[in-house]
N, C-alpha and C positions, 0 to 999 in steps of 0.2 A: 898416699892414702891418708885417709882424716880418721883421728881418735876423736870419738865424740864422747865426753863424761855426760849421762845424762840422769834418767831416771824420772825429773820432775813430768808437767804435764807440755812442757815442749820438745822432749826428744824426740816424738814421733813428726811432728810437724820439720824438728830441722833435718832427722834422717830423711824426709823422704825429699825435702830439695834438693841434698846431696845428691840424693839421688837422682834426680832426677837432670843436675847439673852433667852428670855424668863420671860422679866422685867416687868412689870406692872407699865404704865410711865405717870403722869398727866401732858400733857403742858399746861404751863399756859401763855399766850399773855397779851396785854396791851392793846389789841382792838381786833375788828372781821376780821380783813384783813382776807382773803383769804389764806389757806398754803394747800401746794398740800399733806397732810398727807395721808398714807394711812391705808386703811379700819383695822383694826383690833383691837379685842377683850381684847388686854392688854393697848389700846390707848387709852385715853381719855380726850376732853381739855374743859379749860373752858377760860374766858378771861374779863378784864376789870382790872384797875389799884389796887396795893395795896400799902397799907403802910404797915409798919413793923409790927403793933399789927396783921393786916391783915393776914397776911403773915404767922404770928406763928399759927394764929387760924386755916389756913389751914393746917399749915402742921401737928397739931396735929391732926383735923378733920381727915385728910386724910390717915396718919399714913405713915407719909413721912420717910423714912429713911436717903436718901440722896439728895442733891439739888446739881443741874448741871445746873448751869449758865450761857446760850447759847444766851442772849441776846444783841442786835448790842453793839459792841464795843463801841460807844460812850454815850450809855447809863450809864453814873456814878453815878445818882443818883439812877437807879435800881440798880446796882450790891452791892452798899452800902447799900441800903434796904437788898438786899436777904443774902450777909453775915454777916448783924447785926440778922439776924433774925437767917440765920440756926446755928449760934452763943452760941442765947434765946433759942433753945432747944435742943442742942445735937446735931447736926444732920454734919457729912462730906458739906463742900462745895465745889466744882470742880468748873473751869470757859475753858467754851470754848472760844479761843480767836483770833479773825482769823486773819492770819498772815496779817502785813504793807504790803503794796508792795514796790517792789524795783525797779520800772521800773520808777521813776521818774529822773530829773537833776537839776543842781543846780538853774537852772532859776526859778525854783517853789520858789515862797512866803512863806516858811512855819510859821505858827502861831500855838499859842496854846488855845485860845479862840476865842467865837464870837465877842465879842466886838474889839478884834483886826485885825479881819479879816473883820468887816465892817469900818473899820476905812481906813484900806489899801486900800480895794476894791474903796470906791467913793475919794480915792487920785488922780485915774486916769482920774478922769470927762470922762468916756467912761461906756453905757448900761454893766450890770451887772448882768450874769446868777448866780441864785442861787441855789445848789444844794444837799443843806447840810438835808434835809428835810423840815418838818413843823415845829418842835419845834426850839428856840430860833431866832424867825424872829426879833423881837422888834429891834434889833442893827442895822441889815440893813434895817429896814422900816425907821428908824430916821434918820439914818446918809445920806441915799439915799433922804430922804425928805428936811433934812438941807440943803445937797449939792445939790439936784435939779438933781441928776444923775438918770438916770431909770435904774429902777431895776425888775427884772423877774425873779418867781422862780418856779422852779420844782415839784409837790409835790404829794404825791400819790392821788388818785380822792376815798376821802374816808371821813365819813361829818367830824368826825374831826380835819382834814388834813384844809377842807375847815375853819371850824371855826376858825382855827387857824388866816389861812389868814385875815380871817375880822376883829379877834379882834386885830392883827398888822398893820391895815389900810389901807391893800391892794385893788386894786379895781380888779376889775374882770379879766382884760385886763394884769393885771401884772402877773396872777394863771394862771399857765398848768398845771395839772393836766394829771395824764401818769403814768402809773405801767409800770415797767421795767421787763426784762433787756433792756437797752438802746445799740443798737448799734453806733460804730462809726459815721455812717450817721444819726444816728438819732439825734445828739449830735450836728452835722457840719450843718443840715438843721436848728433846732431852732438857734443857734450863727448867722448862717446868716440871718435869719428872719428876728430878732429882733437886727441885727447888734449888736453885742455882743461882748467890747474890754475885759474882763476880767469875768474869771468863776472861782467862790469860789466851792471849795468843802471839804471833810473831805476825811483820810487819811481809806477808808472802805476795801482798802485790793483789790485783783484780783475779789474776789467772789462778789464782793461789786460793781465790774462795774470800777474800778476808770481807768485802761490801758484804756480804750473807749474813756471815758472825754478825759484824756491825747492826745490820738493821735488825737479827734478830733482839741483841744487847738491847739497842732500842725500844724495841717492842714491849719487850719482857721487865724493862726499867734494870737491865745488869749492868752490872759495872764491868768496865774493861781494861783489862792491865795489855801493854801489848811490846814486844821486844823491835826495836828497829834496825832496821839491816845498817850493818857500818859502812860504812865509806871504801871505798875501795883504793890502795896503793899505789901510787903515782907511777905510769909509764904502763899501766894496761890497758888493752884495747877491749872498750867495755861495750856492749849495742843489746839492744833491750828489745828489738825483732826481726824475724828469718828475713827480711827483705834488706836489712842493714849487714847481717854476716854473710849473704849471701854474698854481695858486693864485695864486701872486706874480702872473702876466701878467694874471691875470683883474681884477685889480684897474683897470688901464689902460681893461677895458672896449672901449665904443664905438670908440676909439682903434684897437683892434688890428684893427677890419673895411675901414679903410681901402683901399681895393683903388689899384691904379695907375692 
């Protein structure tokens, strides 16, 4: 059986190859968001956060053979969970990883943390759309608060999403709350809303929406702070779509029919 970490906007696409392989696939999420998976009887998910000990109790429970690591790029403290664990027991780890995009220029801010990206952002005393999600808000609620800059962020309307914002001291007025995909116009009407000189976002790749942002920034003449995915660890096996893992998994074979 295949443990699939997912949640972004590819789990559905690689459960149902699994599926369709003939794989018996448990996805496991970080929360209940919503995934358009579909209906089938080798499918099965479950969802809420784990740590490492967590992690191995499952995959022994479940009688994991291989973990396929399809969770958002910028999640590094999971991907280090899920390879110290399929590590602890044997088990193949794959990481799906979806490609940068290259449709940026030089005019982009690029950083490589939060703390330096809100550092940058309230340099310009100009409203600051934030777009990197809920987790790690603390650097721009402070540095936005220090500076006296307004700040407004993005974030999916989901209660942890929300709790997030409260315990970073957001007020109401600051949260939008919006599932995507965002189009360009939808990008260019909140910047202009909320008169908008500069939008932080993370480097999530074509799939990930980021060309949208981009040309809306364009449009609107905003400035762009943007965080870039690191590099990845030497000796993982990295593939950036379902026709590449597919391949990869099939090599494991017989392995992968193990059912529970």
């Amino acid at each position: 059986m295949i443990l699939l970490l997912g949640g972004t906007s590819e789990t559905a696409p690689l459960a149902a190859a699994c599926a369709a392989q003939g794989w018996p696939t448990l996805i496991s999420t970080a929360t209940d968001v919503p995934l358009d998976l579909p209906e089938h009887p080798l499918l099965t998910r479950r969802h809420g956060r784990l740590n490492q000990e967590q992690m191995e109790q499952l995959m022994r429970q479940e009688r994991i053979t291989v973990l396929l690591d399809a969770a958002h790029p910028f999640a590094t403290e999971a991907h280090a969970t899920a390879r110290a664990a399929a590590t602890a027991v044997g088990i193949p780890y794959l990481r799906q990883q979806r490609r940068s995009c290259d449709r940026y220029d030089e005019a982009i801010i690029k950083v490589s943390d939060h703390r330096t990206a809100a550092q940058q952002a309230v340099s310009f005393s100009t409203p600051i759309l934030l777009t990197t999600g809920s987790r790690n808000l603390f650097p721009y609620a402070e540095s936005a608060s220090a500076a006296a800059v307004p700040l407004f962020v993005r974030v999916l309307p989901h209660p942890e999403s929300e709790a997030a914002c409260r315990e970073a001291g957001l007020q109401p007025d600051q949260v939008i709350a919006a599932r995507g995909p965002f189009s360009i116009d939808d990008t260019v009407q909140l910047i202009q809303r909320y008169h908008i000189g500069t939008l932080v976002t993370k480097d999530s790749g074509t799939v990930g929406g980021l060309p949208e942002k981009l040309a809306a920034a364009r449009q609107t003449g905003c400035r762009v702070i943007m965080l870039c995915q690191m590099q990845q660890p030497d000796g993982i096996l990295v593939y950036d779509n379902v026709a590449e893992i597919i391949a990869a998994l099939a090599a494991y074979g017989d392995q992968l029919c193990i059912n529970r």
